[in-house]
N, C-alpha and C positions, 0 to 999 in steps of 0.2 A: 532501267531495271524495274521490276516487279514490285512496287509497293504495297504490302496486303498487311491487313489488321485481323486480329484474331480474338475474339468475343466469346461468352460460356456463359453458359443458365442450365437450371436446373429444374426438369421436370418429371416429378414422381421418381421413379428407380432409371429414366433415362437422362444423361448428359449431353447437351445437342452443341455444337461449335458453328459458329456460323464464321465460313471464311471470305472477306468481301477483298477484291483485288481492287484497286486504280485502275482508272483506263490507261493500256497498253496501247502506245503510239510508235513505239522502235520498231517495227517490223513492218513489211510489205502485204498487202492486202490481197496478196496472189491465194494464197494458204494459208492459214493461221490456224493451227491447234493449241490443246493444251491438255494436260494430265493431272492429275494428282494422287499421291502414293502415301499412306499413313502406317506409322507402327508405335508400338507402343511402348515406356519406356527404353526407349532409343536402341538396344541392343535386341529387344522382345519383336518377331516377325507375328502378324496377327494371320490365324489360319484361314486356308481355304474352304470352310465348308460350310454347311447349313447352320453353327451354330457360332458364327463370328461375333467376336465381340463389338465389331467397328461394322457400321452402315453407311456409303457414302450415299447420297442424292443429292440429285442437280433435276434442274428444273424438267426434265423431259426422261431422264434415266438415272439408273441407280445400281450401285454397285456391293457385292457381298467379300470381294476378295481385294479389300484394299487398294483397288487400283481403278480410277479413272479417266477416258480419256472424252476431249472434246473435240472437235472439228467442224471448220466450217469453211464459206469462201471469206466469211464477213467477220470484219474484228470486230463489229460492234453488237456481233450476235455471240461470238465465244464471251467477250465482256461480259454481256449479257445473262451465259450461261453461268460462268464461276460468281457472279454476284449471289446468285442462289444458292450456291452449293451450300448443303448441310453434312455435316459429321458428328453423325448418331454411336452413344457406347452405351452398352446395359450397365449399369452402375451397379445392376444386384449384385456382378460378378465379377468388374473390376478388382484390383488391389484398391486398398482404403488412400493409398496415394499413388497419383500416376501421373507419369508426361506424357501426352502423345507430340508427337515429331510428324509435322506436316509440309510435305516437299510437294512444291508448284512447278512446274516448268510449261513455261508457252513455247512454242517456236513457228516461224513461217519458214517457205519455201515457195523460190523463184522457177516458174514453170522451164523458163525463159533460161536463165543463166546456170540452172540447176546447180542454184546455189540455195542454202540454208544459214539463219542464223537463229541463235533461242536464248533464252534464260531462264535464269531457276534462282527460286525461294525456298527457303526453309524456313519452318517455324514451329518454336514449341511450347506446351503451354502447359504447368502444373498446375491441378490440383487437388483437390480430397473431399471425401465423403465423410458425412457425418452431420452431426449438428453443430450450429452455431455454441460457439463456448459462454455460458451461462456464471456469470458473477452472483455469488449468492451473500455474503459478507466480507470487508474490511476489516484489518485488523491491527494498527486502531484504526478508526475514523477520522481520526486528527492527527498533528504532528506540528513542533515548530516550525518556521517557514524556513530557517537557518538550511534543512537539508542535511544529507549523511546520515540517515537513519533510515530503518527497513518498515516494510508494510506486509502482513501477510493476506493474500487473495485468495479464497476459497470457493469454490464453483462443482460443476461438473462440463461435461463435454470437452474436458481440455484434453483427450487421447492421449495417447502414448505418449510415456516420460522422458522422450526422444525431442519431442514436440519442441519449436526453440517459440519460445512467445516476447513479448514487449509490454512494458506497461506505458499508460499514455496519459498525461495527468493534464486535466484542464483542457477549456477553447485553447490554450495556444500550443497544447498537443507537445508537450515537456515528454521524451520518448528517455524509459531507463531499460534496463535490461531486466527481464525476468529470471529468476531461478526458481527450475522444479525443483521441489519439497517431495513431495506425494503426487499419487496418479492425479489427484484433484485439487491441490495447493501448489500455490508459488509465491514466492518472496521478491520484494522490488525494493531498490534503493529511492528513497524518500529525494525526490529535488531541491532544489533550493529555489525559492519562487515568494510572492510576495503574503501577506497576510489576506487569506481569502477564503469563503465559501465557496468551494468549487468540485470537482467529481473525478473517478478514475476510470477507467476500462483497461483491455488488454485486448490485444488483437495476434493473431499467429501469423506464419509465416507465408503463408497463401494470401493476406489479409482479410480475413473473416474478424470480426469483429465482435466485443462481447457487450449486453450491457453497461450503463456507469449506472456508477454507486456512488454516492455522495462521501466528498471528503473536505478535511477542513486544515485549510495554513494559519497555524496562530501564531503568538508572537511567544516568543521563550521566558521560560519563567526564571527571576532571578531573585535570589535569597539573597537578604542583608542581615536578618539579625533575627536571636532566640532570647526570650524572657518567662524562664530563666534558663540557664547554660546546663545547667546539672542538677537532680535530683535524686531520690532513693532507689538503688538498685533493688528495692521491691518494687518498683514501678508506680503508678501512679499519681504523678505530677505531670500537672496541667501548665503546658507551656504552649507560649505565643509565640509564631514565627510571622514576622514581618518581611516583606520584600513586592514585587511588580510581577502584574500576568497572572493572579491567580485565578481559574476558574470557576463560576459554582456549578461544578459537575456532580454526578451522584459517584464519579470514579477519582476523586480529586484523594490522593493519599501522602502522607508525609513516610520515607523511608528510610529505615536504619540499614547503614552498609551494604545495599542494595539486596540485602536479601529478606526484610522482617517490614511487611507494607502493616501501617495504621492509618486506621481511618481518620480521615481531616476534618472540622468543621469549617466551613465556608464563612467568614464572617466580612471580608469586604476584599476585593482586588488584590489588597496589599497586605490584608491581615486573613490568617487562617489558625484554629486550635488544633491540639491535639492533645492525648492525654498519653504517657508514654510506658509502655512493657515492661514486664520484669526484666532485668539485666541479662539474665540466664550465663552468669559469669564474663560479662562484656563489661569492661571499664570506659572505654570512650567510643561514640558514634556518632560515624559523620556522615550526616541527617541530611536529604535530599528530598524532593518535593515531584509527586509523577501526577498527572491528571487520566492520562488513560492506561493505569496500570502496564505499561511497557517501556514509554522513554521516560526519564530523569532528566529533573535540570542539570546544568550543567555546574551549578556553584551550590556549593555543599558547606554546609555548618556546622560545629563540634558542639557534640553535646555529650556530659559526664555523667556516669554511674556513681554515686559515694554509697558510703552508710548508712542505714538509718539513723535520723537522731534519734536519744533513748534519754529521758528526764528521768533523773534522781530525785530531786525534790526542789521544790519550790519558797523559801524561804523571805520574807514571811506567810504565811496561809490567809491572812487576812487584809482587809485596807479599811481605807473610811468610808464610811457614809457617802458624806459632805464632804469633798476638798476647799476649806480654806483659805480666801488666799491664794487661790494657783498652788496651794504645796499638796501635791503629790506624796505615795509611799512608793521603795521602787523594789523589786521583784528581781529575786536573782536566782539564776534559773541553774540549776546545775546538772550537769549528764555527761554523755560524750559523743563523739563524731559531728561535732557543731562545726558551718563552716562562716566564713568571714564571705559576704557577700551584701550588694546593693538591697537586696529584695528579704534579706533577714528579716519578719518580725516577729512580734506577740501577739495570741489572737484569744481575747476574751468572749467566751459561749456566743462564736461561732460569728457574731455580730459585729465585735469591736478589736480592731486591730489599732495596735500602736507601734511604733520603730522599736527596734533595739538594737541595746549595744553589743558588740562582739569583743570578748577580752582574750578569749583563750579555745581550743576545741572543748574546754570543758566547760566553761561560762558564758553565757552572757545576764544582759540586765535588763528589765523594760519599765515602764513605769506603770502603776497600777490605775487604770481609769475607775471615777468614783460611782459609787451605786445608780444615784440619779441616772447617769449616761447607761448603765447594764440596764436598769428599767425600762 
């Protein structure tokens, strides 16, 4: 049989196909021809005339109407010829995607037994004009390494919304499927792969190839604990979230009910601030943690909306100087919406904090630090 390989480059508005056979050794050496017939996408016959889209050449002739033929006494001169042949197309005027369908046939013939025998190849080869498809941002650039999460790819040259492309993550070439978004965006499911600095690209179905763009496997972030759980649904309480993996990104955000992002501050891996929203009528939220405004961790925290407290009065107005002795005056604080918690205290001009006690939502008590320590 006829073993040939089929090759394609691209020069200026022309498409050249270089068709190389094996050497052909089944036949007898009396005759030996051979042909070759092209048309283009498979059903589409290419015309006869002066302004065909297909050019055959072979080393000594050339053909306008799709067909040609070689002959010789010597097999090692028709070889000779089909190693050369070229299959020229104007690309100006192609379709933007095309098959051509190329059929080989050799055959000999015995002067002697007037006998014949031949064989035939077919071969066909897609592909498309256009530019290389162009990566221009990541969206995020990071992601847990866990996988099952999406990536948006943004570019141009990706053609037609028909187009089927791949993305392809990393040297070890992790392949997901892409979906069109828009004529210039696609969306890719995020792999699972290990924690690493590493890149994307996407390639289409011809395999043209786009840029990479740097992307990064981190490790998942995981929340263990808030201090405090709940404050004033006028918002404004500065609470600590403790937990593993936290970033110091400039996009690190802590979130309420995945729809209200505040800004985080970064204070070490495991510890991050925040300061938190008005309520706007929300009594509980459970607070998740995103580093590139789109995924969330996956372990989520309650945190509660109350009251404001509201002090009535302060009973007695004054203390000592000097304490004494260790004796203290103690201060009994009266209002409402007080709540019983670890992190209750009293906090004198701003400087000096002391515990207190919680007796009721309307009371509590703290002890009064002496002047000496306010000074």
């Amino acid at each position: 049989m006829i073993d040939s390989k089929l090759s394609l480059s691209f020069t200026n508005v022309t498409s050249i196909f270089n068709v190389d056979f094996d050497e052909y050794k089944n036949h007898s050496n009396n005759s030996v021809a051979a042909s070759i017939s092209v048309s283009n996408n498979a059903s589409i016959s290419i015309k006869n005339d002066a302004n065909d889209l297909i050019l055959i050449e072979g080393s000594q002739q050339s053909s306008r109407n799709n067909f040609i033929e070689f002959s010789s006494p010597s097999l090692d001169s028709i070889n000779s010829a089909l190693s050369s042949l070229t299959i020229k197309t104007d690309a100006s005027r192609m379709p933007s995607i095309t098959t051509l369908n190329v059929s080989a046939k050799i055959f000999s013939y015995n002067n002697y037994s007037a006998k014949s025998t031949s064989d035939t190849r077919s071969i066909s080869i897609s592909y498309r004009l256009g530019g290389l498809p162009i990566l221009k941002s990541v969206d995020p650039s990071s992601a847990p390494s866990k996988g099952d999460l999406y990536v948006s790819l943004r570019g141009k040259h990706f053609g037609p919304i028909e187009r089927i492309f791949k993305c392809i993550f990393s040297e070890n070439k992790i392949i997901t499927e892409a979906k069109r978004i828009e004529r210039n965006e696609s969306e890719c499911e995020i792999p699972q792969y290990e924690v690493k600095l590493t890149y994307v690209f996407i390639e289409d179905e011809f395999g043209l190839k786009s840029n990479q763009i740097q992307f990064s496997f981190t490790e998942s972030i995981i929340l263990d604990q808030l201090n405090p759980t709940f404050g004033s649904e006028e918002g404004g309480t500065m609470v600590k979230v403790q937990g593993k993996n936290f970033s110091n990104s400039l996009d690190i955000f802590c979130v309420f009910d995945s729809l209200i992002y505040i800004k985080a501050i970064y204070i070490s891996s495991t510890v991050i601030q925040f300061i938190t929203p008005p309520s706007n009528g929300l009594k509980i939220a459970n607070l998740s943690v995103s580093d590139n405004f789109i995924h969330e961790s996956e372990t989520r925290l309650q945190f509660s909306y109350v009251k404001p407290v509201i002090i009535y009065s302060i009973p007695p107005h004054f203390g000592f100087i000097k304490n004494e002795n260790g004796k203290r005056r103690t201060l009994k604080i009266k209002g409402e919406n007080i709540v019983d918690s670890d992190t209750l205290l009293c906090r004198f001009d701003e400087t000096i904090i002391t515990d207190a006690q919680y007796f009721n939502p309307s009371e509590i008590q703290c002890q009064i630090p002496s002047y000496e320590i306010l000074q």
